[in-house]
Every structure is written in C-alpha cells, then in structure tokens.
C-alpha positions, -999 to 999 in steps of 0.1 A, spaced: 537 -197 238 547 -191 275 583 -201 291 571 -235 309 573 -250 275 599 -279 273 628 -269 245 614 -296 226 576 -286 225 585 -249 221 608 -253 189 595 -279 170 591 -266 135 587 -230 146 601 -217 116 591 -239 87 586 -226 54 568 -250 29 579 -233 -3 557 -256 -28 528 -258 -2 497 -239 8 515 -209 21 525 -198 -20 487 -214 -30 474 -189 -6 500 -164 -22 495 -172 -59 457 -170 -54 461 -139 -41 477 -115 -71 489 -90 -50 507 -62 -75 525 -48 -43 551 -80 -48 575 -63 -71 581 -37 -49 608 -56 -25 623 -64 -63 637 -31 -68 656 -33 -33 666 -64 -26 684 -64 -62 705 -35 -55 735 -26 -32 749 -62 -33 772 -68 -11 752 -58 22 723 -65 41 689 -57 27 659 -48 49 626 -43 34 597 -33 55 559 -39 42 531 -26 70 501 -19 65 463 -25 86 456 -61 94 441 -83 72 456 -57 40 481 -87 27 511 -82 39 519 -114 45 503 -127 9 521 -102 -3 559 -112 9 550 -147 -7 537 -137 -35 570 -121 -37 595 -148 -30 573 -172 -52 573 -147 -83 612 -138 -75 630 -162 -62 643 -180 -89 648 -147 -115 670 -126 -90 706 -125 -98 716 -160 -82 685 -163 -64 681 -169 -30 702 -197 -14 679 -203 16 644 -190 26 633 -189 64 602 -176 74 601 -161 112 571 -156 130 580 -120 150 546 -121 168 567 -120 202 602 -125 216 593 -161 218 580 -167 191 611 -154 170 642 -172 196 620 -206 186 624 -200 147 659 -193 151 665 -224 172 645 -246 149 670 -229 123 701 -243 139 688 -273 142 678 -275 105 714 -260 95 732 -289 115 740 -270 142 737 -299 167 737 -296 196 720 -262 191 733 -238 223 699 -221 223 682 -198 195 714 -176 198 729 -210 174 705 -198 149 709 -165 146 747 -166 146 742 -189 116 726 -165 97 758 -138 106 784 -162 92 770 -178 67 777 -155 40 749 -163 14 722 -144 -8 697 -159 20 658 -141 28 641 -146 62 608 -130 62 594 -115 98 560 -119 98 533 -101 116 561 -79 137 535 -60 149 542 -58 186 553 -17 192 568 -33 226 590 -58 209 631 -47 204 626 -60 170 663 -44 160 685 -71 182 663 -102 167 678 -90 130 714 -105 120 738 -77 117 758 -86 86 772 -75 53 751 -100 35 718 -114 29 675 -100 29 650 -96 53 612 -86 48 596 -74 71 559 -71 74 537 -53 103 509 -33 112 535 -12 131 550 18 109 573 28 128 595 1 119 606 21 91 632 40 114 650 7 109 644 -4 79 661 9 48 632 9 22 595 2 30 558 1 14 523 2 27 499 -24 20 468 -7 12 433 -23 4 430 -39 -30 412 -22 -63 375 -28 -60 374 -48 -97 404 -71 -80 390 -71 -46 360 -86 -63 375 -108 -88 398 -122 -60 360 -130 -39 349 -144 -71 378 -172 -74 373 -183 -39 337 -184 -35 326 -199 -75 337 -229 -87 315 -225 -117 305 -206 -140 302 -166 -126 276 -144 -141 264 -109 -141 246 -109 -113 275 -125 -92 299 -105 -100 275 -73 -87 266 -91 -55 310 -96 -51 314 -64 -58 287 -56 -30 302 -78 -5 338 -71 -14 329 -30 -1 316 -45 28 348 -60 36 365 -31 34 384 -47 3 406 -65 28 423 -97 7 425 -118 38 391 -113 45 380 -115 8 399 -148 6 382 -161 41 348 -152 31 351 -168 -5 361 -203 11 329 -198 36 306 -193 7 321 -223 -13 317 -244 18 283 -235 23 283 -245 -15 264 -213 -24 243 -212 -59 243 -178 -65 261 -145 -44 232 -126 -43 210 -154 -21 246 -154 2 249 -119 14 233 -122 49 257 -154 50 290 -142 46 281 -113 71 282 -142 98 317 -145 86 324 -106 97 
C-alpha cells in the first residue's frame, strides 16, 4: 500500500471483519487451546482499557488464535462485546486505512481522515475489541495507533515481543502438541475415512512442519486439492508446499 493511492482505493474495506465468515471457519478449524488466555484479562479491571498481547514465530497461530477467541467469547463475556474491528498493523498505512474505513462505517461522514476513526473509538464509551493483527514491524510506533481511553479491549498479536513493554498482560504462541498438530493436518487433508497408516504419515509430515498450525492448515488444503488417497503416497507432495 504506498501513498499515491487515491483515499478511495486505499480505504475501501481496510478493516472489515466478517464475524460469521471464513476468518472464524479458519479459526474454529483451528482448536487453538491458547484462546482462553485473553479470557482471564479482558474480564477483569472493568472500567478501563484492556490490552492483551499474543506473539509468537510466524505461522504459530496468533492470528487463529485471537479468533478463535472472540468466536468462543464473545457472546459469554459479561455484556459481550458491543463492536468488533479487526486492524491490519502490518504498517502505518495499513492501520490509518482501517481506522478511516471505521469512521466511515460508524457514520462519521464526511470522515476528516483516519484520525475520525480513531477518535471514535476514544469517545464512544463501549465494551468494544479491535484486534491488531500481524504488528510485527519493530520500526512501527505501534503505541500512538492505540486509543487512549478508560474503556474498551485490544489484542494484539506479533512476532515482535517486545511489545509487551506496552501491553499490560501477554502470551506466547508456541507450536502445537504433536497429537493436535497431527489431528489438525488430518481434518484438512482427509475427507474420508483416516486410518492407521494416515495418521503416522500426519504425524510424519506434521514434525516436518515444525508443528506450525498455519502451515499444517495450508498443507492439508494442498493435499485435499491434489485429492490424495492415502498420506503416505503424499509426502514428497506436500514438501513442494514448504
């Protein structure tokens, strides 16, 4: 995204969040255990801001995991969240057009730039969640893109740690179990039904991949496409996939 885009081409949908749609399929699919751990945070000291921070390696789930999280929580927190906005922090531009896409969505019409958005967030004094995703840029002044208020939650995830000088409470994503790492392959890559000798050649493959859950997910959907019989004639397949 450079800075010659027009307003219009730069902000369109920058920030939308498809709560029912593939982003929580992808999530649910997932069963990351690491989505209670925002729970215990975000549920106390109401009455203030909330900052959560998950980091961990790339590919590890954080972002699975923050969805998994909303989708599991949001409707059994105390009064739920009011409004969910999910920011992509990749870069300073990336973040002003979600909170300008935000204004708009919010009625603020005509939006005066992103600042519209993230002044809405300041005074509209809500149980709201925005989730930062992939704020992994060590370069980026993260702090001054985050709504100083007395009021609302924001997850962060990145492959940076040292986010957690700003954030309150934090967790690192770390790679998945082996027996779910290779269950999770499983599910993606076998419609049908899985036997023995499947679930070795998953647990094979699933090492291979470092028990990464993005790439577990990614390599699962390759096999399936290539409509794979049997895991253990697939092995020098899904390493084209690597």
């Amino acid at each position: 995204m450079t800075e010659n885009f027009s307003r219009t081409q730069m902000f369109t949908h920058a920030s939308h969040f498809n709560i029912h749609g593939g982003n929580f399929n992808t999530a649910q699919n997932m069963n990351i255990t690491h989505a209670d751990r925002p729970q215990e945070n975000l549920l106390a000291d109401i009455g203030r801001r909330k900052l959560f921070l998950l980091h961990g390696l790339g590919g590890a789930g954080k972002t699975q995991c923050a969805l998994e999280f909303v989708k599991k929580f949001k409707k059994s927190l105390s009064g739920s969240f009011s409004d969910i906005y999910f920011i992509t922090a990749e870069s300073e531009n990336s973040i002003k057009a979600s909170y300008y896409d935000i204004a708009m969505r919010n009625g603020s019409i005509p939006a005066q730039g992103w600042e519209s958005g993230f002044r809405w967030f300041k005074t509209h004094e809500a149980n709201w969640l925005i989730i930062m995703d992939n704020a992994d840029d060590p370069q980026l002044s993260l702090g001054r893109f985050l709504p100083s208020c007395d009021h609302g939650n924001i997850i962060i995830t990145s492959r940076n740690p040292d986010l957690m000088q700003i954030a309150a409470k934090s967790e690192e994503i770390k790679d998945m179990e082996p027996d779910d790492a290779t269950q999770l392959l499983l599910k993606h890559a076998i419609k049908n039904q899985v036997t023995a000798a499947d679930e070795t050649s998953a647990g094979i493959i699933a090492k291979e991949l470092h028990y990464f859950a993005l790439a577990l997910v990614q390599a699962g959907a390759y096999i399936n496409q290539h409509k794979a019989q049997r895991l253990g004639n697939d092995i020098q397949l899904l390493r084209k996939v690597q």
